[in-house]
C-alpha positions in Angstrom: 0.0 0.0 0.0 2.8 2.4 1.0 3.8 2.3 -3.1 0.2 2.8 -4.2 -0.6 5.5 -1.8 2.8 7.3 -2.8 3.0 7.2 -6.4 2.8 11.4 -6.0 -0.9 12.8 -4.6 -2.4 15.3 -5.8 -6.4 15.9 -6.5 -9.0 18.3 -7.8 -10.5 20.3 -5.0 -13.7 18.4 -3.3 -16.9 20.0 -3.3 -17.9 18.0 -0.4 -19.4 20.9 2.6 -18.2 19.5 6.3 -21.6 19.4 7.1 -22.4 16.7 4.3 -19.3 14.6 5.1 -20.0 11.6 7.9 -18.6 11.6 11.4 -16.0 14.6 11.1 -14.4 13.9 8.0 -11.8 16.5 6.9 -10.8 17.0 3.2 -7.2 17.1 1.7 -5.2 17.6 -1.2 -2.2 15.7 -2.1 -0.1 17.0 -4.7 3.3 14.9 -5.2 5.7 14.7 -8.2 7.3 11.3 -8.8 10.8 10.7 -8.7 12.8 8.7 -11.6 12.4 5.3 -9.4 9.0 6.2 -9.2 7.9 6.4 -13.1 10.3 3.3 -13.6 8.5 1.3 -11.4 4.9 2.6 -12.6 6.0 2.1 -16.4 7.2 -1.5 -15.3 3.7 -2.2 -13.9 1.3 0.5 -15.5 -2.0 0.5 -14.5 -5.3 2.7 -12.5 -3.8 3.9 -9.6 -6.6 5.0 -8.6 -7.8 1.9 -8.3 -5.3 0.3 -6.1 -5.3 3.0 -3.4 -8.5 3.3 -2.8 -8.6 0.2 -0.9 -5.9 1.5 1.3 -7.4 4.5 2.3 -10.5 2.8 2.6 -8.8 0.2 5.2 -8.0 3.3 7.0 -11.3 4.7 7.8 -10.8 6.9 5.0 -12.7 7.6 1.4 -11.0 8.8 -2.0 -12.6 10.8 -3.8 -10.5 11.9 -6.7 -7.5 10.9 -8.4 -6.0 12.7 -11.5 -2.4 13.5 -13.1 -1.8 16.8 -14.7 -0.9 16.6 -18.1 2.5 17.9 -18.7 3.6 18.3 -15.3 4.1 14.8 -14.2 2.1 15.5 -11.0 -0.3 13.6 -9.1 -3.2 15.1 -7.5 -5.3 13.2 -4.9 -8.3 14.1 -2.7 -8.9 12.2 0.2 -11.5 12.6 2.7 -9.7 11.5 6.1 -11.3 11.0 10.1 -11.0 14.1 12.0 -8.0 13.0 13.9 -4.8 15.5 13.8 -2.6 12.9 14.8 -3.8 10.1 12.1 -3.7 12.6 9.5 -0.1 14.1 10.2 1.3 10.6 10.6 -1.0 9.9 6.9 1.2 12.6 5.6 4.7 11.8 7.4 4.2 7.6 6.2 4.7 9.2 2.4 8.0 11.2 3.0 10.6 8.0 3.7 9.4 6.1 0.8 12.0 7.4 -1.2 9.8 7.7 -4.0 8.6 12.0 -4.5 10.6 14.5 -5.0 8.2 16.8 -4.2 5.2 16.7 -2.1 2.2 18.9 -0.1 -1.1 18.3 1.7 -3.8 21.0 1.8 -6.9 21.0 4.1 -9.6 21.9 1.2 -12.9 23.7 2.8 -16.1 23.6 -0.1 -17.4 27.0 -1.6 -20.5 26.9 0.8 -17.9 26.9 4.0 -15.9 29.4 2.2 -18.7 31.9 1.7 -19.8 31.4 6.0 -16.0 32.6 6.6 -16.2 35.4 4.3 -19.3 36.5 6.3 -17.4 36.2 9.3 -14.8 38.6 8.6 -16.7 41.5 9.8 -16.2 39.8 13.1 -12.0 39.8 12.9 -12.5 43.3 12.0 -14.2 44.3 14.7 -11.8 43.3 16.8 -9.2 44.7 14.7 -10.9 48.2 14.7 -11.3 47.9 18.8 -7.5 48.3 19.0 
């Protein structure tokens, strides 16, 4: 699992509001870029990677929801929806950095457009404060 999950995350942005996701499930991006061992090993043994980490994550409490490559940029992009535990989902991230496998590679909390626009309403509160001082 540790190859599949690794082959370089990255994912389109999930449109999935926290208060539609089950039991405090938090949204990510993983964006990675494979390394030369990487591709050899994909191109040895090609195939839907998408496929073959889903069970993974799955196993892990865990949901996929998207998996795509850029074209041109040899990056991955994964969203994952993950349990609400800081802990799991810091040592979710760390478990991909020894592999050896990415040269490059990030994980960003995604929030969906309807949580978005609830924040944006809520920064006439910061500035509130702001103006107090």
């Amino acid at each position: 699992m540790k190859y599949l999950i690794s082959t370089a995350f990255l994912a389109l942005a999930s449109t999935v509001s926290a208060q539609d996701r089950p039991g405090n499930m938090r949204t990510f991006l993983f964006i990675g870029t494979s390394n030369s061992t990487a591709w050899e090993m994909q191109i040895a043994n090609p195939g839907d990677r998408a496929a073959s980490v889903k069970g993974g994550i799955e196993a892990l409490g865990g949901e996929l929801l998207s998996y795509y490559w850029g074209l041109g940029n040899g990056k991955n992009y994964i969203t994952v929806s993950l349990p609400d535990d800081p802990t799991f989902i810091q040592a979710f991230y760390v478990s991909r950095l020894g592999d050896g496998l990415l040269d490059d590679y990030q994980m960003v909390e995604l929030m969906s457009s309807a949580d978005m626009a609830v924040a944006l309403e809520r920064v006439s509160e910061i500035k509130a404060v702001d103006d107090v001082k």
